[in-house]
N, C-alpha and C positions, 0 to 999 in steps of 0.2 A: 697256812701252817698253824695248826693249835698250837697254843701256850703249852706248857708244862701242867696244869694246870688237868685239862682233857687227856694229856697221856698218862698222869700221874691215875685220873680216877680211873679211867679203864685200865687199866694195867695192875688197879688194886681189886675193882669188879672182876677180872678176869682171874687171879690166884684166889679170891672170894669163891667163885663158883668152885672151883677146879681141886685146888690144895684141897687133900685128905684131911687139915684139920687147921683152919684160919680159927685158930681160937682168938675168943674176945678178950681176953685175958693177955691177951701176945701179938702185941700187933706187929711183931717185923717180920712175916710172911708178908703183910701186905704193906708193910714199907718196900718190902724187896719188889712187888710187884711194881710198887710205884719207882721205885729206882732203875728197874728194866723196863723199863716204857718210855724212860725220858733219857736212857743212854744210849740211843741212836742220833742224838743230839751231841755227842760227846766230840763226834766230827768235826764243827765248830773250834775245837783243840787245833786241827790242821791250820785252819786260817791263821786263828791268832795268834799261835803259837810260831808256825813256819810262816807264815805266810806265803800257805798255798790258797788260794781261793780255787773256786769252784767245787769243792769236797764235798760241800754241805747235799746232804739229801743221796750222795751217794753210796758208795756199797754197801754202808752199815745203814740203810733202810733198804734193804733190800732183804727176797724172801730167801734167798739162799746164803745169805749171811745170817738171818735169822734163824733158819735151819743148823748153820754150824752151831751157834747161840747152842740151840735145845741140843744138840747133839754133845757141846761139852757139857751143859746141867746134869743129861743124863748120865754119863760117866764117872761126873764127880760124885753125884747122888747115889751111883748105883741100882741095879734091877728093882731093889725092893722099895726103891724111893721114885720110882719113873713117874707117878702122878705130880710127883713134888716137882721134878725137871720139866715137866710140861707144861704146869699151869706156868715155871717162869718163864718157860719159851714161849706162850703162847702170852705174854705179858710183853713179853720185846717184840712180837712181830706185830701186835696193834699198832706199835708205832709207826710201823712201814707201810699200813693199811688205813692209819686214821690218815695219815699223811698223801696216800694217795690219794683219798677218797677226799676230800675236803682242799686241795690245791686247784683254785680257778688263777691265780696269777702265778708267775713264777714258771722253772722248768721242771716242774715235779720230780719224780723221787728215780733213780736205776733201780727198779722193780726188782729187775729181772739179771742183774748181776748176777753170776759174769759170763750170763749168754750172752748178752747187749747194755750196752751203756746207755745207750737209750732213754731217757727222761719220761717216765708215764704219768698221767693227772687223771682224775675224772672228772673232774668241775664240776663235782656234787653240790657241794658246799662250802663258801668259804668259809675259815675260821680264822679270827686274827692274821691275815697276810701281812706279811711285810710288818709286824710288830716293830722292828724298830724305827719305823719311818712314819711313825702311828704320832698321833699329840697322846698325851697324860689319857684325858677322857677318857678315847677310844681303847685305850689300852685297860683299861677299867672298866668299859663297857664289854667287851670284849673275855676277860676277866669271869667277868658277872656270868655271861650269856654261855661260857663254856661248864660253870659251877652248875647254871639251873639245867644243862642239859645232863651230864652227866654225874655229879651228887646223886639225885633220883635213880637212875642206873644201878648205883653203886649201894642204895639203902638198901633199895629192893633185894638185889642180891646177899647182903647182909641177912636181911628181915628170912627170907626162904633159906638161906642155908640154918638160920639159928632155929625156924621150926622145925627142920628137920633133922638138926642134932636133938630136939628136944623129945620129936618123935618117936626118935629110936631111942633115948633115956628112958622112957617111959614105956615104951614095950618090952624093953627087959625087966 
């Protein structure tokens, strides 16, 4: 299960690429990306709040939850704003993909909500498992190892989208 940490920066790479205009100057497009990347997490509410367990990793990581997600960005955005609903749907369903793809312990994520309940993993990779059963260190290595993976991602994408704003400045 990645930190917040890994959903925040893909979730900001991903409206980076995408958003029609992630100005430097403005960064709560890609705040918002990071805030839709890590509210499939919000699940977590059930537990602690009701105390339902088992919630976590369910519907809301899934792709047809995420779909609803893009489907109401779209509507509230409107036709003329659909690049803007997409990069932030496509910022909430990382999470339901980082999460599958990176869960070697645990009952991984209802994917496929609500054909099947069903728990999918890939055991690609793990990323911080079981974070809170981690000591201090680990959770700061862990930390770390999610920052050097994804930061870099996340410049890159920065660095090309800004030559490319620059590109077309300068061709006009």
């Amino acid at each position: 299960m990645p930190l917040p940490i890994a959903h925040g920066l893909l979730g900001a790479s991903i409206v980076a690429a995408i958003h029609p205009n992630p100005s430097a100057r403005s960064y709560l497009p890609l705040l918002a990306g990071v805030f839709l990347a890590n509210a499939a997490d919000f699940d977590f509410g059930f537990q602690v709040f009701l105390g339902l367990h088992g919630w976590h990793r369910g519907f809301t990581h899934s792709i047809g939850f995420a779909l609803l997600v893009t489907l109401a960005l779209a509507i509230w955005f409107g036709r003329n704003r659909l690049r803007v609903a997409l990069a932030y749907g496509f910022a909430y369903a990382s999470h339901c993909v980082l999460d599958f793809a990176t869960t070697k312990q645990g009952g991984g994520v209802e994917l496929f909500f609500p054909l099947t309940t069903e728990r999918f993993r890939l055991r690609w990779f793990g990323l911080s498992e079981m974070p809170s059963r981690l000591p201090a260190i680990e959770i700061l290595t862990a930390i770390g190892l999610e920052f050097l993976i994804f930061a870099p991602v996340f410049l890159i994408v920065l660095w090309f989208r800004r030559a490319e704003v620059f590109e077309q400045k300068s061709a006009l």
